[in-house]
PDB file of the backbone (N, CA, C, O) and the ligand in Angstrom, with CONECT records:
HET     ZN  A 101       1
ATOM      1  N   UNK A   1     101.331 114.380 107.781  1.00  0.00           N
ATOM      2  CA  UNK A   1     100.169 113.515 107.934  1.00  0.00           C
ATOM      3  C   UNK A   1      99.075 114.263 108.685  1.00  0.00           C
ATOM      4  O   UNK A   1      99.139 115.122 109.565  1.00  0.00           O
ATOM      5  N   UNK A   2      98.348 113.846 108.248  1.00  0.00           N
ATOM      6  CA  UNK A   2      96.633 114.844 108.944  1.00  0.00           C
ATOM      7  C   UNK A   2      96.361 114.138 110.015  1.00  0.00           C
ATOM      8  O   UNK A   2      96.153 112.942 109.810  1.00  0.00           O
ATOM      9  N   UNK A   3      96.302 114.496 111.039  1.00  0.00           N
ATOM     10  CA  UNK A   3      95.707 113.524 112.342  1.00  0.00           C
ATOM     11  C   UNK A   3      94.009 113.797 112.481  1.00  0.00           C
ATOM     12  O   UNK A   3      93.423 114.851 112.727  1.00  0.00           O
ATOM     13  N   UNK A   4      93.497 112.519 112.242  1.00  0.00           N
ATOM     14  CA  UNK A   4      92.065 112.797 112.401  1.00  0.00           C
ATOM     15  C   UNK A   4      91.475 112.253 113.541  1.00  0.00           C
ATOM     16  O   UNK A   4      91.792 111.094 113.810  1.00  0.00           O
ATOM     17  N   UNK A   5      90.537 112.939 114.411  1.00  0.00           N
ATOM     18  CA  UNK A   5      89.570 112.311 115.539  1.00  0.00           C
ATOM     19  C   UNK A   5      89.024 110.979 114.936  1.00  0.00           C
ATOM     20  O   UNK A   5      88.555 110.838 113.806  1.00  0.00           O
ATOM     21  N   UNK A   6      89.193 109.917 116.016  1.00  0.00           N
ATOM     22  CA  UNK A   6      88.429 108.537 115.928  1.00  0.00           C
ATOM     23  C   UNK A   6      87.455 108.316 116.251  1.00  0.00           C
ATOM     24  O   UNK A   6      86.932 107.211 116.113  1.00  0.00           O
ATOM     25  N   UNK A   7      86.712 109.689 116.985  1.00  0.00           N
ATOM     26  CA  UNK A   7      85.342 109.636 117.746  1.00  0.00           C
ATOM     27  C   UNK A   7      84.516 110.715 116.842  1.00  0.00           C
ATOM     28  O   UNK A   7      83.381 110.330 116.561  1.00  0.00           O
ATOM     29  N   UNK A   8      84.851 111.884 116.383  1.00  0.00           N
ATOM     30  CA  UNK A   8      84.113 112.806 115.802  1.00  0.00           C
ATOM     31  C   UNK A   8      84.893 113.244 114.778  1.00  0.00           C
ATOM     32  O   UNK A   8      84.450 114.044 113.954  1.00  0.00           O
ATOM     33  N   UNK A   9      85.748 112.913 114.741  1.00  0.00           N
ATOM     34  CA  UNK A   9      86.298 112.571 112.282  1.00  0.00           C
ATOM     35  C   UNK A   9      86.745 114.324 112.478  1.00  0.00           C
ATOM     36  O   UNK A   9      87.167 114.888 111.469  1.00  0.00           O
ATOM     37  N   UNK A  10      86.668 114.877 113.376  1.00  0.00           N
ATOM     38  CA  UNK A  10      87.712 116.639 113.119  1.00  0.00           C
ATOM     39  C   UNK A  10      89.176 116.295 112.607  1.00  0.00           C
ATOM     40  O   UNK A  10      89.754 115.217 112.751  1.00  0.00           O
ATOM     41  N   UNK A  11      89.563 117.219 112.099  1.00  0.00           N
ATOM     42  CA  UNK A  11      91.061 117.480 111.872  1.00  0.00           C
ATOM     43  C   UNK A  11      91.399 118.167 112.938  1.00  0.00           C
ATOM     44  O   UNK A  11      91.132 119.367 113.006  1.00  0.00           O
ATOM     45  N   UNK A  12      92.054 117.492 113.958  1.00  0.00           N
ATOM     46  CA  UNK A  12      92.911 118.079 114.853  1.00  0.00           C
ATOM     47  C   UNK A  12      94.384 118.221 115.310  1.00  0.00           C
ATOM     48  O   UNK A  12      94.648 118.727 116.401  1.00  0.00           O
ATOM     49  N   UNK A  13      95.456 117.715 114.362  1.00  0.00           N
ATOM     50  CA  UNK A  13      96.534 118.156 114.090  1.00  0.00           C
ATOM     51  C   UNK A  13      97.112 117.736 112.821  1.00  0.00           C
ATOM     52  O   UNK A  13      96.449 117.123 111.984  1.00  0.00           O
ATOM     53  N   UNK A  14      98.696 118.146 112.614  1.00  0.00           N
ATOM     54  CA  UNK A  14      99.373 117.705 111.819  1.00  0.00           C
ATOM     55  C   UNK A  14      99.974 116.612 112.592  1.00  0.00           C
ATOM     56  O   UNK A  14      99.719 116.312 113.758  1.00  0.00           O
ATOM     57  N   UNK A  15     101.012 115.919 111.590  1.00  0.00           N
ATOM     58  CA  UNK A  15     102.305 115.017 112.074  1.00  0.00           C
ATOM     59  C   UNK A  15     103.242 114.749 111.288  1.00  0.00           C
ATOM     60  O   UNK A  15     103.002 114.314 110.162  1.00  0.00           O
ATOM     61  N   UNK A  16     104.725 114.997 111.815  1.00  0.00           N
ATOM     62  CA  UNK A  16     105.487 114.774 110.474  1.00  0.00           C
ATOM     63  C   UNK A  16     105.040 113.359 109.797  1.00  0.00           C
ATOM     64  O   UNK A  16     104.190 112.581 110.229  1.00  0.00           O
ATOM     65  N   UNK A  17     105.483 113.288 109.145  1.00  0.00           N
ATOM     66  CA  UNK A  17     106.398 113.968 107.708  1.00  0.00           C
ATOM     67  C   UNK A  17     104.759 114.841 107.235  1.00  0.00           C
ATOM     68  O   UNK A  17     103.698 114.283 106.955  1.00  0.00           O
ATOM     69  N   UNK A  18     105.089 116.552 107.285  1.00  0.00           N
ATOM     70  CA  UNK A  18     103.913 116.916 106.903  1.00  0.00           C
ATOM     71  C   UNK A  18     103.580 117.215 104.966  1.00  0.00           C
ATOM     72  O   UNK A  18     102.590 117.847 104.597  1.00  0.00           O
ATOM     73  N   UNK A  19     104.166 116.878 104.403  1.00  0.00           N
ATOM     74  CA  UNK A  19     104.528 117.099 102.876  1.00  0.00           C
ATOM     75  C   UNK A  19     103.589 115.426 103.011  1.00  0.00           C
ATOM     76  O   UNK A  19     102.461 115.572 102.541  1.00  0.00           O
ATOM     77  N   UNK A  20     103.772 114.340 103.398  1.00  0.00           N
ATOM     78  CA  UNK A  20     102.726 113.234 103.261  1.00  0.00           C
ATOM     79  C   UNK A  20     101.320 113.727 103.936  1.00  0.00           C
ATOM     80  O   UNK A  20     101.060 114.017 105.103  1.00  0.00           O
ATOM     81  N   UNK A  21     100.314 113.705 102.463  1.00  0.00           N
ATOM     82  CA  UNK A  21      98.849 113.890 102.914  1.00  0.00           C
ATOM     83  C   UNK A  21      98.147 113.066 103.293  1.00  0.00           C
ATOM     84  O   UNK A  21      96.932 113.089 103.095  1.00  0.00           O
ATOM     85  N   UNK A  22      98.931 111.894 104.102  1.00  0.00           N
ATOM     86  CA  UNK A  22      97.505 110.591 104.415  1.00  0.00           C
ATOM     87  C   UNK A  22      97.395 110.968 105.883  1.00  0.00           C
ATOM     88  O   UNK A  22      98.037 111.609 106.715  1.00  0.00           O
ATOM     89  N   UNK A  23      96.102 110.157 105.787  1.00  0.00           N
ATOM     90  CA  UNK A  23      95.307 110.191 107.364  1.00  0.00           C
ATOM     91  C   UNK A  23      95.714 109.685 108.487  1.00  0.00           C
ATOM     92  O   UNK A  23      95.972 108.598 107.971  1.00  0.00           O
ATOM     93  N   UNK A  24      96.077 109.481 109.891  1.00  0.00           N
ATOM     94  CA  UNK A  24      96.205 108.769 110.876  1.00  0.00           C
ATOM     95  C   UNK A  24      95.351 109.295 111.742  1.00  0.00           C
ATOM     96  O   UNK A  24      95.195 110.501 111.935  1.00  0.00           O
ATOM     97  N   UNK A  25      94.616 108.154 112.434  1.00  0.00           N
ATOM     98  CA  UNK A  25      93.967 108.565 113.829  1.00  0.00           C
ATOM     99  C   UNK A  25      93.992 108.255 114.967  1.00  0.00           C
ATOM    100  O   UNK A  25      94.212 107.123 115.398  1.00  0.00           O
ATOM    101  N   UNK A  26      93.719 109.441 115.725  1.00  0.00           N
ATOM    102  CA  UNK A  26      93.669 109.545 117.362  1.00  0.00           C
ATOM    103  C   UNK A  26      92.648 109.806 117.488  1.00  0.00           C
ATOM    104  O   UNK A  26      91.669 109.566 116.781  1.00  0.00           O
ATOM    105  N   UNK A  27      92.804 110.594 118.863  1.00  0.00           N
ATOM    106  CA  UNK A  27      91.849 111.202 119.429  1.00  0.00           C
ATOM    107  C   UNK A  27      92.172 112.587 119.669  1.00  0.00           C
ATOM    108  O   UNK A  27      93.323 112.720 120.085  1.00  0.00           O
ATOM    109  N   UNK A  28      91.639 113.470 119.564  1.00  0.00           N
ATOM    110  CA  UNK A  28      91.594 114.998 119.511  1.00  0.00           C
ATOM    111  C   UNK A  28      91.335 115.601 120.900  1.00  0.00           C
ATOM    112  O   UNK A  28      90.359 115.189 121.526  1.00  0.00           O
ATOM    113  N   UNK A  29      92.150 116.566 121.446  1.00  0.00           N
ATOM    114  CA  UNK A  29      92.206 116.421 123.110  1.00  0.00           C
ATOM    115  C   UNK A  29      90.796 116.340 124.048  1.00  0.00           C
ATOM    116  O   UNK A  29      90.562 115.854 125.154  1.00  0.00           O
ATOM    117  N   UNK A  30      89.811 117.206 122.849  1.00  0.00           N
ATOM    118  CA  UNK A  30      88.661 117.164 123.311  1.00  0.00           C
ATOM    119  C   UNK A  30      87.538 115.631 123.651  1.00  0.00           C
ATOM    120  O   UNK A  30      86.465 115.555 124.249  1.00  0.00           O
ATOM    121  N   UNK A  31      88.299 114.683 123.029  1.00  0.00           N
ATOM    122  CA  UNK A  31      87.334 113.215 123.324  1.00  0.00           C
ATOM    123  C   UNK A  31      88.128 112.918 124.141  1.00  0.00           C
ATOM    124  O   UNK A  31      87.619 112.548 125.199  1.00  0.00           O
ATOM    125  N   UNK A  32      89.394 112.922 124.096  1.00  0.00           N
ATOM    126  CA  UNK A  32      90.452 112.111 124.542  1.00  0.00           C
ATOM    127  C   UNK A  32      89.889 112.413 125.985  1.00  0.00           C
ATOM    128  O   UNK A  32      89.545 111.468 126.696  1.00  0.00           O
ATOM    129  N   UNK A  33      89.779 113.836 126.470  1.00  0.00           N
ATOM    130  CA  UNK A  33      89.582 114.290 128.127  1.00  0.00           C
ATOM    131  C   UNK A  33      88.089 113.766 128.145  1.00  0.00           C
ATOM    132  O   UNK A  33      87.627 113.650 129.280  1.00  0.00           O
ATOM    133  N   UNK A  34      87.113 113.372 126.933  1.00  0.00           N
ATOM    134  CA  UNK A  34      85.386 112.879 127.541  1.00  0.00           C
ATOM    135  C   UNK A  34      86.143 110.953 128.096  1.00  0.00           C
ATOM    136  O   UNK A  34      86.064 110.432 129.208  1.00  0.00           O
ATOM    137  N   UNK A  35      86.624 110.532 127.150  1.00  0.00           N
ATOM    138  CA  UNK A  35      87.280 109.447 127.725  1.00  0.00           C
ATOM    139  C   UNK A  35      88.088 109.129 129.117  1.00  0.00           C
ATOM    140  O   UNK A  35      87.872 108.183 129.874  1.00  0.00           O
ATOM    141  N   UNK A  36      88.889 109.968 129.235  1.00  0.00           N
ATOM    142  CA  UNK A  36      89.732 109.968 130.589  1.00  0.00           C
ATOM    143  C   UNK A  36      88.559 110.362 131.547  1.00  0.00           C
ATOM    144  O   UNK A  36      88.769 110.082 132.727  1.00  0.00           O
ATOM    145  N   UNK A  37      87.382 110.951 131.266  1.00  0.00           N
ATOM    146  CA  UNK A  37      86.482 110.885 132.369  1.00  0.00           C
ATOM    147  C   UNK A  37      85.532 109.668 132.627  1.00  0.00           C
ATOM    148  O   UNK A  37      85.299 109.070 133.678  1.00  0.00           O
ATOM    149  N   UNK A  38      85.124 109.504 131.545  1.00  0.00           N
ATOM    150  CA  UNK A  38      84.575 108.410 131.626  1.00  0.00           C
ATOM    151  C   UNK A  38      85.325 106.964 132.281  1.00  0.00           C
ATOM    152  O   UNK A  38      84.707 106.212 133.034  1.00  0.00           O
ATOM    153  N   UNK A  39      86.655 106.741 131.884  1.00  0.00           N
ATOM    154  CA  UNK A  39      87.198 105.378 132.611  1.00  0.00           C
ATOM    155  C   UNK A  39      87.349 106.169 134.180  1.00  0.00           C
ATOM    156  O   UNK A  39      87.240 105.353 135.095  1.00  0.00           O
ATOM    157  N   UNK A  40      87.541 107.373 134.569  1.00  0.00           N
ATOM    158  CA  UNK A  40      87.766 107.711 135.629  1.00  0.00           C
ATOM    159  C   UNK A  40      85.621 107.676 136.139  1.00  0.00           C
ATOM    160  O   UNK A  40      85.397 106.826 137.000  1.00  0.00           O
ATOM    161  N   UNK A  41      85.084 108.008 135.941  1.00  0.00           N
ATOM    162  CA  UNK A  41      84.025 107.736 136.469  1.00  0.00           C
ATOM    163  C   UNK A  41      83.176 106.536 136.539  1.00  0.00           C
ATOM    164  O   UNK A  41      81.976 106.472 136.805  1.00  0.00           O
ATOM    165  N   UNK A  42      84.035 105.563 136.245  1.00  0.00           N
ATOM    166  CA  UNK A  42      83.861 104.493 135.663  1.00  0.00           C
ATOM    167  C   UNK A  42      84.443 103.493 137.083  1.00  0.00           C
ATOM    168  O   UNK A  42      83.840 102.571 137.631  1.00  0.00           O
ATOM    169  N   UNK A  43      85.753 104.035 137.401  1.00  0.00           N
ATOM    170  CA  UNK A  43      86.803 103.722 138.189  1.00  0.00           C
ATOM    171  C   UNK A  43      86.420 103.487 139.489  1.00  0.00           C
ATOM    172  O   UNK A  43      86.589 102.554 140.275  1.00  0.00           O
ATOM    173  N   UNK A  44      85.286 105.660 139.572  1.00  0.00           N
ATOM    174  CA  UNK A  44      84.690 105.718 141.136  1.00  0.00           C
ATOM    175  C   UNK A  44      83.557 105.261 141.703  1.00  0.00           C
ATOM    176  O   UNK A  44      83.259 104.967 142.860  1.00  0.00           O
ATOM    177  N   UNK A  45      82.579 105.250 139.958  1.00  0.00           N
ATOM    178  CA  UNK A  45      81.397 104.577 140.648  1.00  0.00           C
ATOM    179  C   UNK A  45      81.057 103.269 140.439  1.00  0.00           C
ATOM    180  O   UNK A  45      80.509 102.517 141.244  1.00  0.00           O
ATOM    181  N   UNK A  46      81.459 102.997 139.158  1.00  0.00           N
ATOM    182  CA  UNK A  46      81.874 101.704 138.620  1.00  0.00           C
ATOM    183  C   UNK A  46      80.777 101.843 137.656  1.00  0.00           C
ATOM    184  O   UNK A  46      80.255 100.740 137.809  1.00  0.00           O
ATOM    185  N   UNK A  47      80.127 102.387 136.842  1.00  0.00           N
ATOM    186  CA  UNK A  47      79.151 103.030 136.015  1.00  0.00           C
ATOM    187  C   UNK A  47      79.790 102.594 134.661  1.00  0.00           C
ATOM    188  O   UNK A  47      80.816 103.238 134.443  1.00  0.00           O
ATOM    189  N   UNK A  48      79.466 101.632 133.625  1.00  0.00           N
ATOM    190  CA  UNK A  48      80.570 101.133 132.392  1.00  0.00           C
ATOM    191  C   UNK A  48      79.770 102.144 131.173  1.00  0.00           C
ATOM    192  O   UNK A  48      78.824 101.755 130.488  1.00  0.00           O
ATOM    193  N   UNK A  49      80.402 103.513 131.097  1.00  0.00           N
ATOM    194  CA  UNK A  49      79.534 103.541 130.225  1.00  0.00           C
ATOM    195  C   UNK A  49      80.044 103.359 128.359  1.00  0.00           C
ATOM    196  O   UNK A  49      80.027 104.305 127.572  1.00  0.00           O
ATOM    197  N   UNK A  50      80.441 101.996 128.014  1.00  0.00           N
ATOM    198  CA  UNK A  50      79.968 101.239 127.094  1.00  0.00           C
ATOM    199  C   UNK A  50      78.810 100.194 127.241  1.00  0.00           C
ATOM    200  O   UNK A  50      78.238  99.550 126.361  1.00  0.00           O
ATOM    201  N   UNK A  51      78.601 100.206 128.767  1.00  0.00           N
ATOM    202  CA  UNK A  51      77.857  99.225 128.986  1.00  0.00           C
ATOM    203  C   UNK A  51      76.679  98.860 127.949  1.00  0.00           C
ATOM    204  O   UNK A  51      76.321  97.696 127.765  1.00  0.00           O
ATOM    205  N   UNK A  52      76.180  99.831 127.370  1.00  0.00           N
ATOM    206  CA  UNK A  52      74.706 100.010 126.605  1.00  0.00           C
ATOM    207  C   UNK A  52      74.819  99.361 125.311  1.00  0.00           C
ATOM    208  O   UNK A  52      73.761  98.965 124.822  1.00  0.00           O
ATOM    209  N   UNK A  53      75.653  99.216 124.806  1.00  0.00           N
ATOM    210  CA  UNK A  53      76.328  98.588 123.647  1.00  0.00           C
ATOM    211  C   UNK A  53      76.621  97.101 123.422  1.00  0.00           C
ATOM    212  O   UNK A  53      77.661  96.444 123.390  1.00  0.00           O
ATOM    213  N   UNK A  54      75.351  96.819 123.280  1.00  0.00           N
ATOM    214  CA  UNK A  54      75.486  95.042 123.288  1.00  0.00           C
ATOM    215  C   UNK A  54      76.184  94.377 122.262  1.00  0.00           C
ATOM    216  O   UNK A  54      76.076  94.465 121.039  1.00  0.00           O
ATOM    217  N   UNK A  55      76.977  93.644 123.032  1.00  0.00           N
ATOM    218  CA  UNK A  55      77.829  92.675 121.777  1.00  0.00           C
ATOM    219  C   UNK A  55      77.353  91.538 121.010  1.00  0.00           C
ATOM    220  O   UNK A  55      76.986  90.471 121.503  1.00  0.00           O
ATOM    221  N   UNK A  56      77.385  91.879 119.555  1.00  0.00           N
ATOM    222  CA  UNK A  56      77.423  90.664 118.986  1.00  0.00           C
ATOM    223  C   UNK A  56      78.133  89.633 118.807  1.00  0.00           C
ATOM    224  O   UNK A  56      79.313  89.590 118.461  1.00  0.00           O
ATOM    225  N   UNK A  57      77.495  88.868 119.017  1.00  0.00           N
ATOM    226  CA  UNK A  57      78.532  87.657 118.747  1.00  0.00           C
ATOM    227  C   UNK A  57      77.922  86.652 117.885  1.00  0.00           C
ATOM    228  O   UNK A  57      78.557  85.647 117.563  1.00  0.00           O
TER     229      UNK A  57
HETATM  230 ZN    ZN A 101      87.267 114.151 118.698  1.00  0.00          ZN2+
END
């Protein structure tokens, strides 16, 4: 299986069963660590940054 980024669509690994060519997604270590900073800077200053992202409802 192709593991694809959920934030920037890269191919960043395999996963068994690798003979199956479908897609699954994560996160690719490189968002994954912009994320772990963000809830961590999030944590210290309290700064939401989804905040900007208004919800519809
Ligand atoms: Zn990514």
């Amino acid at each position: 299986m192709r593991q694809i980024c959920m934030d920037c669509k890269i191919l960043f690994g395999q996963k068994e069963p690798l003979h199956d060519n479908s897609e699954t997604h994560g996160l690719c270590p490189e968002c994954f660590n912009l994320r772990m900073k963000q809830i961590q800077e999030y944590k210290e200053n309290g700064i939401d940054p989804w905040k900007k992202v208004e919800p519809k409802i």
